[in-house]
TIKOL-980794 format. One record per residue (C-alpha): residue number from 1; x, y, z. Coordinates in Angstrom, 2 decimals. Layout:
N
{NUM {X Y Z}};
...
! end
This chain:
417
{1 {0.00 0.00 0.00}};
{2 {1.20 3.65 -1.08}};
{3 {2.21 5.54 2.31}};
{4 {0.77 9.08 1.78}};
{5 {3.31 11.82 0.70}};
{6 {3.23 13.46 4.46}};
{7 {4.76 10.27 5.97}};
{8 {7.34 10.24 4.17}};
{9 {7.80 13.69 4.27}};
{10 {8.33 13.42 8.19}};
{11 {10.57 10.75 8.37}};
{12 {13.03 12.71 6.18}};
{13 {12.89 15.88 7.87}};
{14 {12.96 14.12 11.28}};
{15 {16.04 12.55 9.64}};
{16 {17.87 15.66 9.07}};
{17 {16.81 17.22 12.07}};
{18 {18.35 14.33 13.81}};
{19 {21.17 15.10 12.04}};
{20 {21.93 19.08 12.30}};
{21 {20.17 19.70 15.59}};
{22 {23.75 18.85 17.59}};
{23 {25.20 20.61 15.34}};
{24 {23.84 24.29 16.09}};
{25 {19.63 25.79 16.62}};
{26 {19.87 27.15 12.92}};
{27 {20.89 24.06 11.64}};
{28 {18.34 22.00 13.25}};
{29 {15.34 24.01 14.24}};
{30 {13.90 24.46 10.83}};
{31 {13.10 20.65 9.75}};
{32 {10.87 20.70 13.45}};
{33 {8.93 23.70 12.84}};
{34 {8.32 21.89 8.94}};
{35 {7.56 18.76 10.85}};
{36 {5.65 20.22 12.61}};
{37 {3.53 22.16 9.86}};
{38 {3.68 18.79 7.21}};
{39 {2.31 16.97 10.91}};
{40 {-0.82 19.86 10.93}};
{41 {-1.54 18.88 7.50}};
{42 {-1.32 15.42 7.56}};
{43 {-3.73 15.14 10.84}};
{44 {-6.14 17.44 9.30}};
{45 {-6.64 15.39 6.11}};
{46 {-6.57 11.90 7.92}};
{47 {-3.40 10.53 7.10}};
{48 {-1.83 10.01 9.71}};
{49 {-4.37 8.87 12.35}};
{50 {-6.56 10.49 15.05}};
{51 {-3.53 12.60 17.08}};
{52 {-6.31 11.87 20.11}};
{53 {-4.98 8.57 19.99}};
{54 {-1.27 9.26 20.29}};
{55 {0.24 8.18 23.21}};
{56 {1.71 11.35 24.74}};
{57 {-1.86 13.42 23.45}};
{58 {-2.94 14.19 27.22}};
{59 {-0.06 15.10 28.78}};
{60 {0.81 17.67 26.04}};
{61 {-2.28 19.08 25.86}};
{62 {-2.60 19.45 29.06}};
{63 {0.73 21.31 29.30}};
{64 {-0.63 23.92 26.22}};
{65 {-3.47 24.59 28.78}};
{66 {-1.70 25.74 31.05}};
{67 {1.04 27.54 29.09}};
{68 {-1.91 29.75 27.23}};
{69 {-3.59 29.78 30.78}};
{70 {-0.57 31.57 32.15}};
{71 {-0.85 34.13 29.62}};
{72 {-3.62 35.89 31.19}};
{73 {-2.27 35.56 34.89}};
{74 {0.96 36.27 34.10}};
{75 {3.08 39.45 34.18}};
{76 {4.04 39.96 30.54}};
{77 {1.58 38.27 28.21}};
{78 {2.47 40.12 25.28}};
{79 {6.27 38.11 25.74}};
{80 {4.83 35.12 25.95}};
{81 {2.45 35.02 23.39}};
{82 {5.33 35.79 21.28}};
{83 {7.04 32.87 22.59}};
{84 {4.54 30.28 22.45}};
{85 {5.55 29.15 18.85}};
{86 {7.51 26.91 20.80}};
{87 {5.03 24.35 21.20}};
{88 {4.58 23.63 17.69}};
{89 {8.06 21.73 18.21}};
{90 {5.35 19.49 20.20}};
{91 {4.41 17.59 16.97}};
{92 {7.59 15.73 17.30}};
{93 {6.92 13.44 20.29}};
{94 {3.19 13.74 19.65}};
{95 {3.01 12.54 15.81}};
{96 {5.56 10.97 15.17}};
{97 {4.86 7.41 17.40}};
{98 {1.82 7.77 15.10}};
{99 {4.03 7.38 12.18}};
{100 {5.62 4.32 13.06}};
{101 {2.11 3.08 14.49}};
{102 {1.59 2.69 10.52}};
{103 {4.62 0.89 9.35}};
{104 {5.57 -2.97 10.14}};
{105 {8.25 -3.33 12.64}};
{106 {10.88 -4.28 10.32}};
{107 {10.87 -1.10 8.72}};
{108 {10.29 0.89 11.93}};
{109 {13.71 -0.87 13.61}};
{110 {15.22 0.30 10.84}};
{111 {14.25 4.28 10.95}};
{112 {14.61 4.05 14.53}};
{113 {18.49 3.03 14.12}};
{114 {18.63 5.52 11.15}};
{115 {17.39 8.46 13.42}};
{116 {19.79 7.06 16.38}};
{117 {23.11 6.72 13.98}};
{118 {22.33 10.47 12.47}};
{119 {22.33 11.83 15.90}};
{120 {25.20 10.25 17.11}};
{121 {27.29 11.54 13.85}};
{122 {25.91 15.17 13.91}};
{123 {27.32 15.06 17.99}};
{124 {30.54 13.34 16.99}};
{125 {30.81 16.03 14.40}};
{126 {30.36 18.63 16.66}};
{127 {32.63 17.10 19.34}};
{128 {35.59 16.97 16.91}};
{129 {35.45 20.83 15.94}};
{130 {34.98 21.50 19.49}};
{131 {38.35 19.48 20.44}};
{132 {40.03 21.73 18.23}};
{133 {38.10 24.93 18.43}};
{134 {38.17 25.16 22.05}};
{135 {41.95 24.99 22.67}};
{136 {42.83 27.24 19.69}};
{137 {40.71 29.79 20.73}};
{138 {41.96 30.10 24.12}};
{139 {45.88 29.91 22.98}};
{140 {44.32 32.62 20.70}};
{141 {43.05 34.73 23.18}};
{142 {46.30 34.33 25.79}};
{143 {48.25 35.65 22.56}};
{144 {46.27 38.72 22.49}};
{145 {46.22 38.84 26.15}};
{146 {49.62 39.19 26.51}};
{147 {50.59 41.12 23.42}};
{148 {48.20 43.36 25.02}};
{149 {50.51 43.26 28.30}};
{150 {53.60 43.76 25.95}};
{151 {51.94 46.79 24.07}};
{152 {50.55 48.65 27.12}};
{153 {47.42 48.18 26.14}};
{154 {46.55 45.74 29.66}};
{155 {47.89 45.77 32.49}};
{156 {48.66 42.71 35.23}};
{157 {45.58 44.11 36.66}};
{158 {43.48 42.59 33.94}};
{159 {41.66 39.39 34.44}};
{160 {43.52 36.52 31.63}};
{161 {40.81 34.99 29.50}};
{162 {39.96 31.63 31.23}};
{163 {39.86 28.76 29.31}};
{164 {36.20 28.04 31.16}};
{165 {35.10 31.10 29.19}};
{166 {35.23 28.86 25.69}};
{167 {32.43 26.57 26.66}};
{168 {28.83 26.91 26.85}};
{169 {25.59 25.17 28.67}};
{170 {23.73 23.47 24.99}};
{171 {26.67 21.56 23.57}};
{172 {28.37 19.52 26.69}};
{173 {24.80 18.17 27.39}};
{174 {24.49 16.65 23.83}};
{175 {27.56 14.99 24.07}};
{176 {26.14 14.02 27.93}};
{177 {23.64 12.38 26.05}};
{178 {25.75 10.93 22.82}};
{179 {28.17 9.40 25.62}};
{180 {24.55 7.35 27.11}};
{181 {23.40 6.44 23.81}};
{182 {26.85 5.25 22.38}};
{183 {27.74 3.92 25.50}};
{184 {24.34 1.35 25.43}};
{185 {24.58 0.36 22.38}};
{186 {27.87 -0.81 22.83}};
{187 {27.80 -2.20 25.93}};
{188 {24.92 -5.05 24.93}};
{189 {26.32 -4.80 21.11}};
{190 {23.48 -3.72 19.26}};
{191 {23.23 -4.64 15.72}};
{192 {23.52 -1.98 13.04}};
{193 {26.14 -0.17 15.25}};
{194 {29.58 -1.15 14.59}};
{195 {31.86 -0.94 17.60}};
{196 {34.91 1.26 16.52}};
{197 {32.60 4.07 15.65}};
{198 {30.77 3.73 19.23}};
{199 {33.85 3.67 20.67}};
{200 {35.36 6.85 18.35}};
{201 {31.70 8.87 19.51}};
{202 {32.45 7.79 23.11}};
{203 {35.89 9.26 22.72}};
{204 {35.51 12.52 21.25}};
{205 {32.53 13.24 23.07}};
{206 {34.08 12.76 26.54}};
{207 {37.37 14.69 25.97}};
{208 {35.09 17.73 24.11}};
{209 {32.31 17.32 27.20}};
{210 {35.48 17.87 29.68}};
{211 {36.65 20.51 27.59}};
{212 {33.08 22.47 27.70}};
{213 {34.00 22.43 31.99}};
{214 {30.56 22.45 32.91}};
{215 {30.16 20.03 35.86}};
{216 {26.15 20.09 35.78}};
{217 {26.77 17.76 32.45}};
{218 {29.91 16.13 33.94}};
{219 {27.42 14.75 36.95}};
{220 {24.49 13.95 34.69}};
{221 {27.35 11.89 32.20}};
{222 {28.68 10.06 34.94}};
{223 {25.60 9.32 36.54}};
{224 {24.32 8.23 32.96}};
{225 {27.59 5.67 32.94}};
{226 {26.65 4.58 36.12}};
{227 {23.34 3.17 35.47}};
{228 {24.57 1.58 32.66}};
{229 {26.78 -0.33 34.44}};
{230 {24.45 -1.46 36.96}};
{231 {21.41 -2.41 34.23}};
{232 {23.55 -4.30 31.96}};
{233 {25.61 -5.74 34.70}};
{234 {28.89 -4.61 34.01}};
{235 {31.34 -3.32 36.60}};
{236 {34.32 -2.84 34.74}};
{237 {32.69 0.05 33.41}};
{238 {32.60 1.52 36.84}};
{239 {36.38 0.82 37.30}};
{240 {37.04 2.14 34.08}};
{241 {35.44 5.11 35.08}};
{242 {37.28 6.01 38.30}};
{243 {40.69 5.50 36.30}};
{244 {38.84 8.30 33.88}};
{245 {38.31 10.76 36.71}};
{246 {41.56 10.10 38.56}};
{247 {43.66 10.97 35.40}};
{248 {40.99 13.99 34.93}};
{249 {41.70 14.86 38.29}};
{250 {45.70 15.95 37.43}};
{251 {44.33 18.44 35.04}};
{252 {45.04 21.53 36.79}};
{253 {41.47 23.22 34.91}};
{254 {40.03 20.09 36.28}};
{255 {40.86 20.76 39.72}};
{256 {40.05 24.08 39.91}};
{257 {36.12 23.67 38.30}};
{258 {35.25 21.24 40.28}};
{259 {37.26 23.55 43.54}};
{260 {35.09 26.16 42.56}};
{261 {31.67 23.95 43.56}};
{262 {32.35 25.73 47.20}};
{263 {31.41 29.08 45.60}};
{264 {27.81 27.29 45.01}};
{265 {26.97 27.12 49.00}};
{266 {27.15 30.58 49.44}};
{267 {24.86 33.36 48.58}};
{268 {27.53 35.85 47.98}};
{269 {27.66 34.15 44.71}};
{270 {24.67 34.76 43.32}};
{271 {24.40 31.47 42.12}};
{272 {22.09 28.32 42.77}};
{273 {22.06 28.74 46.50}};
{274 {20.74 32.26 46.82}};
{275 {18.23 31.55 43.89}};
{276 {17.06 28.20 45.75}};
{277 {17.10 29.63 49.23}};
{278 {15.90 33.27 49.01}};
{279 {14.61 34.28 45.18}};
{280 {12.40 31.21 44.30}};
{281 {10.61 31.33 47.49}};
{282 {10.23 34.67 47.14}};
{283 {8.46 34.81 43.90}};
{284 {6.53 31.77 44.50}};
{285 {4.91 33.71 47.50}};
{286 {4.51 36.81 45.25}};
{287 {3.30 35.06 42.24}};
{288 {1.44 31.95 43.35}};
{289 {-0.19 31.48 39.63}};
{290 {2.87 31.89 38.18}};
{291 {4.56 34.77 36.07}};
{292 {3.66 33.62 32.64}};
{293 {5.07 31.10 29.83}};
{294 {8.36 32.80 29.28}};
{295 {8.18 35.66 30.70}};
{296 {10.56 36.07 33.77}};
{297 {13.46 38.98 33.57}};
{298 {16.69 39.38 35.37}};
{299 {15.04 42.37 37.04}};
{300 {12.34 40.20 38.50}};
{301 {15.55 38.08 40.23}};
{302 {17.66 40.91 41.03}};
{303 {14.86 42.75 43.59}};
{304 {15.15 40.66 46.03}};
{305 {18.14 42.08 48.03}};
{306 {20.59 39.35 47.35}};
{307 {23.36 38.93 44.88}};
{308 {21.94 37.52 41.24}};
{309 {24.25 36.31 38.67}};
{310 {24.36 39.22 35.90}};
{311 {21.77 38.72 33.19}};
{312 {20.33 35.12 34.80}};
{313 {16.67 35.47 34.56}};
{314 {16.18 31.82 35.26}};
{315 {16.40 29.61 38.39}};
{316 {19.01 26.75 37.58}};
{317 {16.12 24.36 37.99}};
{318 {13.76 22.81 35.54}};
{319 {10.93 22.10 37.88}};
{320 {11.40 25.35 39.88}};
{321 {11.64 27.27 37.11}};
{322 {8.16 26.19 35.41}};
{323 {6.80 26.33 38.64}};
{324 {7.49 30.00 38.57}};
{325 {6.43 30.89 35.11}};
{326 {3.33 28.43 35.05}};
{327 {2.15 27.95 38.21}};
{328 {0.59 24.78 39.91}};
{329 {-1.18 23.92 37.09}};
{330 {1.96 23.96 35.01}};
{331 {3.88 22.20 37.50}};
{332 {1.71 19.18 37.67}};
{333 {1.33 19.02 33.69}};
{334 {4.87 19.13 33.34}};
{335 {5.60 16.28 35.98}};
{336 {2.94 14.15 34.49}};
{337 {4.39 15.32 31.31}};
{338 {7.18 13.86 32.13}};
{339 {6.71 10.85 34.20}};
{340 {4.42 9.21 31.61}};
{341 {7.49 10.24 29.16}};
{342 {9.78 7.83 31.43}};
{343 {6.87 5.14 32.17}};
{344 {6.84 4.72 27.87}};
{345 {10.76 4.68 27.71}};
{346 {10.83 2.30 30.29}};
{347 {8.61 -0.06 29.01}};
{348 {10.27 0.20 25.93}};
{349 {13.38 -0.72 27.27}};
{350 {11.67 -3.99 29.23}};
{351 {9.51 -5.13 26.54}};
{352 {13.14 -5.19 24.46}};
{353 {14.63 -7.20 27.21}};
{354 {12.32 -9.82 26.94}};
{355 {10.84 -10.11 23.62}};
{356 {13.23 -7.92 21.08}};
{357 {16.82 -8.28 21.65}};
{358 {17.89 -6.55 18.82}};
{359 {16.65 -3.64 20.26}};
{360 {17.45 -3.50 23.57}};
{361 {20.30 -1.50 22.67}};
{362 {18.72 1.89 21.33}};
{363 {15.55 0.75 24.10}};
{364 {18.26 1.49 26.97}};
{365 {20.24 4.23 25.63}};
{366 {16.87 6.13 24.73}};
{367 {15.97 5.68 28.65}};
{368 {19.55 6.63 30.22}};
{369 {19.40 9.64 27.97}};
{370 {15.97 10.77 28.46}};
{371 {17.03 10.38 32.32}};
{372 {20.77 12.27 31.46}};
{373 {18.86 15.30 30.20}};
{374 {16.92 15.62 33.67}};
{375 {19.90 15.26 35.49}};
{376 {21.39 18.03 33.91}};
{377 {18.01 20.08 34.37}};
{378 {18.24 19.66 38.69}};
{379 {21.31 22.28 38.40}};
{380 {19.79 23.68 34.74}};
{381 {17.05 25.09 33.74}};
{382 {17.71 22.98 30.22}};
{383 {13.57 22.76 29.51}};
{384 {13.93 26.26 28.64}};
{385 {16.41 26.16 26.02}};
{386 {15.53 25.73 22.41}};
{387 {18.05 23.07 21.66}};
{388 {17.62 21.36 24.77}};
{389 {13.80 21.62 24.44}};
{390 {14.17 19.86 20.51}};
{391 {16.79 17.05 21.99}};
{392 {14.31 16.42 24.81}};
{393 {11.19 16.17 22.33}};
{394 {13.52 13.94 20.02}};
{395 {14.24 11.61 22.64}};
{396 {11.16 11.23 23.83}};
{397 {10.07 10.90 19.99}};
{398 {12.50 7.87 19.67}};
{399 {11.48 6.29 22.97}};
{400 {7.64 6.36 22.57}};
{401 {7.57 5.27 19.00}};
{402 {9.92 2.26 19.78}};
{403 {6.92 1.69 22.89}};
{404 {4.36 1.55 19.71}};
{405 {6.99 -0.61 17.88}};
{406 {7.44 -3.16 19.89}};
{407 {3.20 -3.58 20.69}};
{408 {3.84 -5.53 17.90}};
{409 {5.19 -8.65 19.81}};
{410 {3.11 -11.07 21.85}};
{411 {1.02 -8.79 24.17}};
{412 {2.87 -10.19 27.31}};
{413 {5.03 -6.92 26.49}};
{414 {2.82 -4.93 27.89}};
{415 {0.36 -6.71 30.21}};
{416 {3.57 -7.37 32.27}};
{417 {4.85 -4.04 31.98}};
! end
């Protein structure tokens, strides 16, 4: 039977967002927000299915409600109205388990692996230029630094550029997440992977997520390598680990990020401590329905007479911060959201266990990634960035279409799930 032109449509812009999305936003926003308009057109003429019946249709919706409810409680509605484009990057998780609900499960393995190798070479891609990027630039930088010294231009008084300064928050957590998914399907050798190139993502992606030196996606990673170990049964992971950190450990940048955590615990900083302690409560008390979708400023942090990190207008915390912009109501449609995202993925990963060895590779790494990314978000508020936001929504894509996948086994899948 002829597939209609708006499947296939998806699955090859899902492909190259797979692709380009570690790569940079520009690169891989585009092919969601065409997903996304292809999805509005294929629902609306039938093609692909009721969306009612998809299996992440409640929870979403019930998270629009309460973003456009927030909108007229909120502070700035204007701002996020503006902003709520955003949730047309839902179609991804929402349509396309639908997709694969219409294809046989040969042909779905097979898309799912496609989707999972395209990711994993856009994030080795992006790991490689970062390995060189990231050192040039700051031997770049200490040139001009001290040709500036040499010319008069600086003086000893001015701060050296820091080689933390070359990093950023987006890119260490998709190579958090590459590590979890390479790391799986190598581990229990998954077919259709071969084992150098897990082994070459695993590679560049730890040295360029040590190079990014942000420890929020250093804990998630290592916590993500962790449960590996202990789900597939494999200690000399954890051993290999530990010999990982130790030799990290005589890296004198090493030593002094992770000496730096002290900073944290005091509210001088103006980091996670004073937000958690004195802003958050704060605002919760001042805005108990919530500021509206998008909408907080630095000046809402900053009035609370203690030190704010310049320009943060965000609380370092996924489910603090949506509790803040959204209210109750958004806070309990985002947990649900959420939890029913990791009931699917871990189902998923189960029902492969048993009944579909083949894929109990991508099953796992889909869960340990999905569970990497929140993590990350207990010290981040990574829900709120766009590229985070699109990984999140692709994993959770992945992970609920390989649920409707493998319904296609003997139903002991799932009545023992």
């Amino acid at each position: 039977m002829k597939r209609a032109w708006e499947s296939r449509s998806l699955e090859i812009l899902l492909l190259i967002h797979a692709a380009l999305l570690p790569i940079s936003i520009a690169a891989g926003q585009i092919w969601a927000y065409l997903f996304a308009l292809i999805a509005i057109i294929g629902c609306g003429r039938g093609s692909l299915g009721s969306v009612t019946r998809a299996p992440l249709f409640t929870v979403l919706a019930l998270f629009a409600v309460a973003v456009f409810a927030s909108l007229f409680v909120g502070v700035r509605p204007s701002l996020g109205l503006h902003k709520t484009d955003r949730l047309l990057l839902l179609a991804v998780p929402l349509v396309f388990p639908l997709l694969l609900g219409k294809r046989d499960a040969t042909t779905s393995e097979v898309l799912l692996r496609k989707l999972i190798l395209l990711f994993l070479i856009g994030c080795a891609s992006k790991a490689a230029y970062d390995c060189v990027r990231i050192p040039v630039s700051h031997l770049l930088e200490l040139r001009a630094y001290h040709a500036g010294l040499s010319a008069g231009a600086l003086t000893t008084s001015d701060v050296p550029p820091s080689l933390f300064d070359a990093g950023n928050m987006r890119d260490p957590q998709f190579y958090a997440i590459a590590i979890a998914l390479a790391l799986a399907l190598w581990l229990v050798r998954a077919p259709g992977f071969r084992p150098l190139f897990l082994l070459a993502v695993l590679a560049v992606a730890a040295l360029a997520l040590l190079l990014h030196f942000k420890r929020g996606a250093w804990f998630s990673a290592v916590a993500a390598v962790l449960v590996l170990s202990l789900l597939t049964n494999r200690r000399r992971v954890v051993v290999l680990l530990l010999a990982l950190g130790i030799a990290a450990s005589f890296v004198p940048s090493v030593r002094a990020r992770v000496g730096q955590l002290r900073d944290e615990f005091s509210v001088r900083s103006g980091g996670r401590y004073s937000l958690w302690t004195h802003v958050a409560p704060a605002l919760f008390e001042e805005y108990p329905l919530g500021m509206g979708w998008r909408s907080v400023l630095h000046e809402d942090m900053a009035k609370h007479r203690v030190p704010v990190q310049k320009k943060l207008n965000h609380l370092h915390n996924n489910a603090m911060q949506v509790r803040l912009e959204l209210g109750w109501l958004g806070e309990v449609s985002w947990l649900l959201w959420m939890g029913v995202g990791f009931v699917y993925l871990t189902r998923a990963w189960r029902c492969a266990e048993r009944q579909w060895p083949s894929y109990r590779g991508p099953a796992l790494g889909l869960l340990v990634a999905f569970l990497t990314l929140h993590l990350n978000g207990l010290v981040e508020y990574n829900f709120g960035d766009g590229e985070i936001f699109m990984l999140m929504n692709l994993i959770l894509a992945l992970g609920v279409a390989g649920w409707v996948m493998l319904r296609q086994p003997p139903d002991s899948c799932l009545d023992s799930a």
